[in-house]
Backbone as CSV, one residue per row, in Angstrom:
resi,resn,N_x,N_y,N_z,CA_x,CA_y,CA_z,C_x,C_y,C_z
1,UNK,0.852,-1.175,0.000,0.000,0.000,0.000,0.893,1.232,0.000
2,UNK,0.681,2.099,-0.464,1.557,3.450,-0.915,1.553,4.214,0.500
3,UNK,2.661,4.747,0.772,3.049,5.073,2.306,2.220,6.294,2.745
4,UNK,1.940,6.837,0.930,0.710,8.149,1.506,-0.245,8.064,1.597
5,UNK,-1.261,7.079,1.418,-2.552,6.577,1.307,-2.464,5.712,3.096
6,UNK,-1.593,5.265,3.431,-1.652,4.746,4.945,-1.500,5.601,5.732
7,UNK,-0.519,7.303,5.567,-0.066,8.127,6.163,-1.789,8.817,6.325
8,UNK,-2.533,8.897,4.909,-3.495,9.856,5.452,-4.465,9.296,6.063
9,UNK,-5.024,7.669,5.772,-5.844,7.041,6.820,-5.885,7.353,7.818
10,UNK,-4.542,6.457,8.474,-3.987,6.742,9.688,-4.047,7.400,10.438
11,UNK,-3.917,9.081,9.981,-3.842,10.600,10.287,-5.778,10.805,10.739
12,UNK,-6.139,10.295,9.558,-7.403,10.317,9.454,-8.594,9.654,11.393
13,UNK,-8.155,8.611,10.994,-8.625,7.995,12.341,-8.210,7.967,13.240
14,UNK,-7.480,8.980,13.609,-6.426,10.302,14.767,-7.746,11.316,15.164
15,UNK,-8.364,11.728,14.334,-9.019,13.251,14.329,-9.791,13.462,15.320
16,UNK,-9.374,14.310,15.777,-10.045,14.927,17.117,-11.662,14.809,16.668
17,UNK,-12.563,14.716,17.483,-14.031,14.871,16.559,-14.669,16.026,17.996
18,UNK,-14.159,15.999,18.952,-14.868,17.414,19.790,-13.440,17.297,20.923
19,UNK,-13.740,18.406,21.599,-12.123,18.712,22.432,-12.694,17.255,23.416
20,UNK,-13.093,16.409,23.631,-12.283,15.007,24.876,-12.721,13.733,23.566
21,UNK,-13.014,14.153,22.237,-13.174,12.707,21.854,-12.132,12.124,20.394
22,UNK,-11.532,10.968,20.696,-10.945,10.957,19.929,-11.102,9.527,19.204
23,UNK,-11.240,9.382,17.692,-11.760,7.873,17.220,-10.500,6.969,17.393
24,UNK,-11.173,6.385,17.335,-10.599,4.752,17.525,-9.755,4.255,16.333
25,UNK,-8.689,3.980,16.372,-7.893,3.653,14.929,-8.293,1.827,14.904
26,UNK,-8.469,1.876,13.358,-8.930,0.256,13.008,-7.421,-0.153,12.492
27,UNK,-6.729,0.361,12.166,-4.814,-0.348,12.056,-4.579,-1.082,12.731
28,UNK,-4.523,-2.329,12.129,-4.406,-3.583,12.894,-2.832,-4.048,12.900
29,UNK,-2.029,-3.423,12.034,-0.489,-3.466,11.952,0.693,-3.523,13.165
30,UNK,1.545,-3.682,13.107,2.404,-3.531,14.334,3.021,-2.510,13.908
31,UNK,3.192,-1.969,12.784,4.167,-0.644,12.573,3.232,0.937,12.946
32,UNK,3.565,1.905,13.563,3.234,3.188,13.667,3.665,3.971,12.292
33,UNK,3.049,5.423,12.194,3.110,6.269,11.207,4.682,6.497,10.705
34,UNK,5.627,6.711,11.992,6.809,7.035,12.127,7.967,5.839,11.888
35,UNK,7.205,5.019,12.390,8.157,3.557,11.790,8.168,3.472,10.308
36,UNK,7.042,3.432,9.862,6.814,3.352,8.159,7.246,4.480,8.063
37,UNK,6.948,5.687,7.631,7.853,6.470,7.516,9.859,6.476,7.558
38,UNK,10.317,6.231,8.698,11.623,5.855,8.213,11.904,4.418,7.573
39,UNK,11.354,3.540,7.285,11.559,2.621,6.276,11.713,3.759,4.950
40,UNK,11.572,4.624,4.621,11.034,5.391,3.121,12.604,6.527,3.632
41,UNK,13.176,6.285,4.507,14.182,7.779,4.865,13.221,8.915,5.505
42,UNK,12.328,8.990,5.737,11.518,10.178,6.598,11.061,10.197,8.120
43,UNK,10.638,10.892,8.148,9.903,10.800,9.966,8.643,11.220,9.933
44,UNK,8.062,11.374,11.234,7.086,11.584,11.059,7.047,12.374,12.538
45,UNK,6.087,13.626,13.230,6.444,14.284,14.041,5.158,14.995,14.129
46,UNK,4.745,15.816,15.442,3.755,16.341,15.628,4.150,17.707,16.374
47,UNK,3.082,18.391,16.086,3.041,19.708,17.036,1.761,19.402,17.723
48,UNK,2.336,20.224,19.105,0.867,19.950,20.146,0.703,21.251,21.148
49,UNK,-0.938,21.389,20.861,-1.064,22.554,21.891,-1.925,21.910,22.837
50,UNK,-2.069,20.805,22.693,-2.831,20.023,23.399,-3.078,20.058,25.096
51,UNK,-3.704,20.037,25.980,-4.181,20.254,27.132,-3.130,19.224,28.026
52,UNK,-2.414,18.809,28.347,-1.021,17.751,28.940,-1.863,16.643,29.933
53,UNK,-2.896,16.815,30.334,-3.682,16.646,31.025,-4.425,15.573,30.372
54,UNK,-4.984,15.800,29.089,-5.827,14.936,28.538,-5.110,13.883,28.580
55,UNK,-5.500,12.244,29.639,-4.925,11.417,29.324,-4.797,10.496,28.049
56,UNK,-5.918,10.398,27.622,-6.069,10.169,26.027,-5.316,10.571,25.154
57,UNK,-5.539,11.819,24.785,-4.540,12.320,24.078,-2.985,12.105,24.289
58,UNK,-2.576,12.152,25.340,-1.128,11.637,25.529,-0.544,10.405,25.638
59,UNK,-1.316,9.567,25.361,-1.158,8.211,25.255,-1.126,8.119,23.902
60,UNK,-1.347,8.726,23.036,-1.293,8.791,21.355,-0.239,9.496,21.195
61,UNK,0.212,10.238,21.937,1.661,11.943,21.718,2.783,10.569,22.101
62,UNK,2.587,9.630,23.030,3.663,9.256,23.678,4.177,8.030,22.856
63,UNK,3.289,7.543,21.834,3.413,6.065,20.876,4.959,7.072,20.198
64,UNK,5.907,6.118,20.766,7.244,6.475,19.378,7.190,5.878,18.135
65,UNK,5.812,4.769,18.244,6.033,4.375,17.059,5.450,4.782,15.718
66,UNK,4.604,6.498,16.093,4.094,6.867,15.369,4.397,8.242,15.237
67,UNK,4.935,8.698,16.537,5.372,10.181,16.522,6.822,10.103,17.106
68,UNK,7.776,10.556,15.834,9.244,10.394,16.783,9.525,11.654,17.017
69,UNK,8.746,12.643,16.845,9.019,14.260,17.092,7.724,15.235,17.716
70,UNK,8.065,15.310,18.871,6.842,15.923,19.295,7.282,17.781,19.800
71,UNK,6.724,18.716,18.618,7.146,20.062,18.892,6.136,20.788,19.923
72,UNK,6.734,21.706,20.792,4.957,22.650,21.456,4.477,23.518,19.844
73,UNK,3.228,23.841,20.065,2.704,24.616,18.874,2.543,25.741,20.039
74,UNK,3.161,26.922,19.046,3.006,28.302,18.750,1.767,28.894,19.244
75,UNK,1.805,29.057,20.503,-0.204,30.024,20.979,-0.030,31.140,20.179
């Protein structure tokens, strides 16, 4: 499968849908965004203004195997 068509799924069933809810990824794979990604020479990395608090959410910030770069975003 083409690394950008899994990159935007992927990304896809990430998406915040209201500030505490977040969907459920159906990726049944053992590799993360960021693993596939450097198989290809790239990375993969996030910015977050995210609430530190939300445990949810940081349990997705903290997977290395999908985010090997986590920046603060710019208020």
């Amino acid at each position: 499968m083409n690394l950008a068509v899994i990159l935007a799924l992927s990304i896809n069933s990430l998406a915040v849908v209201s500030g505490d809810s977040i969907l459920k990824s159906t990726y049944t794979g053992s590799s993360g965004l960021h693993d596939l990604a450097k198989q290809s020479g790239k990375y993969m990395g996030t910015a977050v203004d995210q609430d530190m608090r939300d445990t949810a959410a940081m349990k997705v910030l903290k997977n290395i195997g999908d985010f090997g770069m986590i920046t603060p975003a710019t208020p």
